[in-house]
C-alpha positions in Angstrom: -3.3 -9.5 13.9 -2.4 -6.6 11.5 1.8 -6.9 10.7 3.9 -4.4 9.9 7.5 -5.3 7.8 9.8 -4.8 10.1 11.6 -1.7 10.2 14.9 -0.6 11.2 15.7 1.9 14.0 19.1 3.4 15.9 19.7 4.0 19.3 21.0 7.6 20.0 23.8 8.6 22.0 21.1 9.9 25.0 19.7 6.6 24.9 16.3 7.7 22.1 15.1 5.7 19.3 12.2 6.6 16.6 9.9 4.2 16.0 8.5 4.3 12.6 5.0 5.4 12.2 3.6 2.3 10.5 4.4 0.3 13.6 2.8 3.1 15.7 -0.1 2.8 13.8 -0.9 -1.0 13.7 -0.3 -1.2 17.7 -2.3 2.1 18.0 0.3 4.1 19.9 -0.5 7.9 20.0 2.1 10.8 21.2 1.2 11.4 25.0 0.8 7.9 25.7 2.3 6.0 28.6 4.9 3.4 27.9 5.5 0.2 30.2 9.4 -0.6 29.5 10.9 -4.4 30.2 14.2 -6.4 28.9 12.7 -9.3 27.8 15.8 -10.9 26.9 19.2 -10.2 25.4 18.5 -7.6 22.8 14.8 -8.1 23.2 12.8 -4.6 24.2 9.0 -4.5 25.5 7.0 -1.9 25.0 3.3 -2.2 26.4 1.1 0.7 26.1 -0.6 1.6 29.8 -3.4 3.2 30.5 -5.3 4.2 34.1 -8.5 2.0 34.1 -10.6 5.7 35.6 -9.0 7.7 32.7 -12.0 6.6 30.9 -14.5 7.3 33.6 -13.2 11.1 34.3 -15.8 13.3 34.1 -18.8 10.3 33.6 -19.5 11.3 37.7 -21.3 14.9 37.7 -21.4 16.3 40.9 -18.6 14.0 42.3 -16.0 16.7 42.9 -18.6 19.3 44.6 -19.4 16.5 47.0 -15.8 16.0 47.5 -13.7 18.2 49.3 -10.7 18.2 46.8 -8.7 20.5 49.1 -9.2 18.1 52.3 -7.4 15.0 50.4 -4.8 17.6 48.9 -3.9 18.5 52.6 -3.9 15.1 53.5 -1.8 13.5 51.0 1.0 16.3 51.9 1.3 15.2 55.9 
């Protein structure tokens, strides 16, 4: 487990914070990247980076969205 010294950040008045890129780094954190938020404790934040288990099967399936007919779920999904 890679550590990082710990760094200081400050909460802005619309609730942002920057989090320095050497943390970023070690926990692999990228922009784009979805965040899972919990209050651990008093004073204690949790950020877990999430990720969809099929991003990394998108596009593996050729021929899966002809056989598919995309517009059909689309329509169903708005009822």
């Amino acid at each position: 487990m890679t550590k990082v010294k710990a760094r200081r950040a400050r909460l802005s008045r619309k609730n942002q914070i920057t989090i320095p890129v050497a943390v970023l780094r070690v926990a692999r954190v990228a922009p784009g990247d979805e965040m899972q938020v919990e209050a651990a404790d008093d004073g204690r934040i949790v950020l877990t980076r999430t990720r969809d288990p099929l991003d990394e099967f998108v596009g593996d399936l050729p021929g899966l969205s002809e056989a598919t007919n995309l517009q059909q779920l689309r329509d169903e999904w708005e009822r």
